[in-house]
C-alpha positions as semicolon CSV with decimal commas, in nm:
position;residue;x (nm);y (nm);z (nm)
1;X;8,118;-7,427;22,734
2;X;8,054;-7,038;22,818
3;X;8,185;-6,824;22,574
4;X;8,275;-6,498;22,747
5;X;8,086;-6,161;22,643
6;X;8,195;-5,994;22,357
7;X;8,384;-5,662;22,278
8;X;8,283;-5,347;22,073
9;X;8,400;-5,076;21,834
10;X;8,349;-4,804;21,638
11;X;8,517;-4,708;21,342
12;X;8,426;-4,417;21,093
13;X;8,476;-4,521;20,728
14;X;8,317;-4,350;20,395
15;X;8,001;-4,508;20,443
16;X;7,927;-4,363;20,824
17;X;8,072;-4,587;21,107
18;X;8,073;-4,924;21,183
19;X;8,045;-5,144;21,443
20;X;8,309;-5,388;21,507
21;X;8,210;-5,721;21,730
22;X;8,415;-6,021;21,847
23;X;8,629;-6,121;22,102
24;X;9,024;-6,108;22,170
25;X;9,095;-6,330;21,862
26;X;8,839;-6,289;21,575
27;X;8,575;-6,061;21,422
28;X;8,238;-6,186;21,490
29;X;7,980;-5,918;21,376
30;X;8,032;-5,573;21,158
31;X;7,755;-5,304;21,108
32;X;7,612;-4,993;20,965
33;X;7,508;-4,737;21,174
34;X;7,176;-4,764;20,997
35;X;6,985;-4,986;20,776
36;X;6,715;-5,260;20,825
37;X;6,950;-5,505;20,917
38;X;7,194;-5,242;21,150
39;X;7,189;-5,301;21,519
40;X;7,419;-5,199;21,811
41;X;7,593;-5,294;22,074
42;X;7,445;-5,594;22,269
43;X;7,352;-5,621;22,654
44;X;7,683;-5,732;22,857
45;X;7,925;-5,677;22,557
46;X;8,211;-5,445;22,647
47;X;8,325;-5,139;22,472
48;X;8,693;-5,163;22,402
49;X;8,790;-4,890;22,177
50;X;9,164;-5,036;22,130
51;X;9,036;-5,341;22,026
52;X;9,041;-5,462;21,621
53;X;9,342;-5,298;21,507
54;X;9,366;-5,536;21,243
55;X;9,042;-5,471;21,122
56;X;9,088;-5,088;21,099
57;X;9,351;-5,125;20,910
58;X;9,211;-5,323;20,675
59;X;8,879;-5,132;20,652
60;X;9,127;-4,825;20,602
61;X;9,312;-4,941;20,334
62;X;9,013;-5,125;20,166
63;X;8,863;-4,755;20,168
64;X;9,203;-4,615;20,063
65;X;9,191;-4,830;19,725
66;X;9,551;-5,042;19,884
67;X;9,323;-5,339;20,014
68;X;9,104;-5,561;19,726
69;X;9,090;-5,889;19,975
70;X;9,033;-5,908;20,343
71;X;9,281;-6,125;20,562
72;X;9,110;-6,174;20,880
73;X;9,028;-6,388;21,167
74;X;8,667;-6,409;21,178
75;X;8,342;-6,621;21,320
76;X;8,060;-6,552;21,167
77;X;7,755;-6,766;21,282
78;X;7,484;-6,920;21,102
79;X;7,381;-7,281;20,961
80;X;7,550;-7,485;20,737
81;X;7,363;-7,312;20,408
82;X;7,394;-6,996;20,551
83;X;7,808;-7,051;20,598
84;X;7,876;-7,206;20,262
85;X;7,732;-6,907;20,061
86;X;7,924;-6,658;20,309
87;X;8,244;-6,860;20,230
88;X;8,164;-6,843;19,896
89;X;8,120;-6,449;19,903
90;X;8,441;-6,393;19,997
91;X;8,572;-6,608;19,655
92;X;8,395;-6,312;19,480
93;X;8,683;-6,068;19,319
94;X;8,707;-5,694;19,416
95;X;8,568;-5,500;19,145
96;X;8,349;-5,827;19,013
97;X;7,954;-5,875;19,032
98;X;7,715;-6,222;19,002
99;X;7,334;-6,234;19,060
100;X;7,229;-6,491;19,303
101;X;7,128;-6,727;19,092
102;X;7,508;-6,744;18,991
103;X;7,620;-6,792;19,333
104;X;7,278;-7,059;19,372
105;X;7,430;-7,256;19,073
106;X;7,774;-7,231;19,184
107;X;7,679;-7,354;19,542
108;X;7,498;-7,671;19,334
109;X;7,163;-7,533;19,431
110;X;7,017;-7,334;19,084
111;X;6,695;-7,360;19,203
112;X;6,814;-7,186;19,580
113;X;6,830;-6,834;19,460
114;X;6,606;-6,688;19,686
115;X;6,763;-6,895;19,969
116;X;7,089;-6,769;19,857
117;X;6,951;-6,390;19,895
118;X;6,826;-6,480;20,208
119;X;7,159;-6,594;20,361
120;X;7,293;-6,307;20,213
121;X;7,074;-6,109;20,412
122;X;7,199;-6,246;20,712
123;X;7,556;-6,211;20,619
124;X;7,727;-6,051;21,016
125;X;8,068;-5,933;20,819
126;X;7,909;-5,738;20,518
127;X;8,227;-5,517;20,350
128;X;8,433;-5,860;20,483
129;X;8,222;-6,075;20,360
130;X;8,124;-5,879;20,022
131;X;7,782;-5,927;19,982
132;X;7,771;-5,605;19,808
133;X;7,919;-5,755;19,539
134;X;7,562;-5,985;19,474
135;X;7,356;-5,828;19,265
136;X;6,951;-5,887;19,057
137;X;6,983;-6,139;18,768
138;X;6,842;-5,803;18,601
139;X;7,187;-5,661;18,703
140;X;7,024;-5,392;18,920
141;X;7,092;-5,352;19,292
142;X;6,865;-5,502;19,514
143;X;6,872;-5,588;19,869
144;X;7,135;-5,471;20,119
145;X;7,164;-5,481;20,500
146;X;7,334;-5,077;20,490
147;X;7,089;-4,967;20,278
148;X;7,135;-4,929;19,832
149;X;7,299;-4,601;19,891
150;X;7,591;-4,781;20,027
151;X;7,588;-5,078;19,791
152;X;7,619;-4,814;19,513
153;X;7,931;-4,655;19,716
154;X;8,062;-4,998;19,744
155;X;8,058;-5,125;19,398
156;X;8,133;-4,736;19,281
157;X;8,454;-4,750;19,464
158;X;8,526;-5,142;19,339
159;X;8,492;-4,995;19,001
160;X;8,180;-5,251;18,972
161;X;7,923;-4,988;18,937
162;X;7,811;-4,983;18,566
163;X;7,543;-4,736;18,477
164;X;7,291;-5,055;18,445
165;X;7,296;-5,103;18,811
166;X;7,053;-4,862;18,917
């Protein structure tokens, strides 16, 4: 089956705009304007500026302090590691931290950290997905698609930002 082409948006939150991916039913792909793991729109997508209402709003009230859990349709991509720890990011409470060995050892994996990390990595719906909320077993901030900067806005404005973080 041929999927067709996907849409695109922008949206400007407090940590620089996003991009918004997906087609007419779900939310495929969100990112930062910049960072190692930011990219743009890709060939034959369409730019639909009215599209993802729903996720505006949400983004918009997540920003506003009114949203602490995400209710979307989404599709993120990936294999079947990869989709269990996303699933499991979004069990992770607004304002709450774990290292990825906790999320390793709650996946059944404790050895899988590193795996875990790397899946994170490749999380397509960070904010939705909140892999900002994974931190260092150290408790310092490591590794984030948008860059640290942003990961420290994140868990600042989740009230999850404890001086020991950076």
């Amino acid at each position: 089956m041929i999927e067709p082409p996907l849409c695109f948006a922008n949206h400007d939150s407090p940590v620089g705009p996003l991009l918004l991916a997906g087609d007419a039913d779900t939310l495929h792909f969100l990112s930062f304007e910049d960072g190692h793991k930011a990219f743009g729109p890709k060939d034959g997508w369409a730019r639909n500026d009215r599209a993802f209402d729903a996720v505006r709003k949400q983004l918009d009230a997540y920003f506003a302090g009114q949203l602490r859990a995400f209710d979307l349709p989404i599709r993120p991509r990936g294999t079947a590691f990869q989709m269990r720890v996303w699933h499991w990011l979004a069990t992770i409470p607004f304002g709450e931290t774990c290292s990825y060995g906790d999320m390793a050892r709650a996946l059944g994996c404790p050895g899988a950290s590193r795996a875990v990390g790397a899946a994170n990595g490749a999380n397509p719906l960070p904010i939705i997905l909140p892999c900002h909320r994974v931190i260092g077993a150290s408790g310092k901030l490591t590794g984030f698609g948008g860059g640290i900067g942003r990961k420290a806005f994140l868990l600042s404005h989740e009230g999850a930002m404890p001086g020991r973080l950076l």
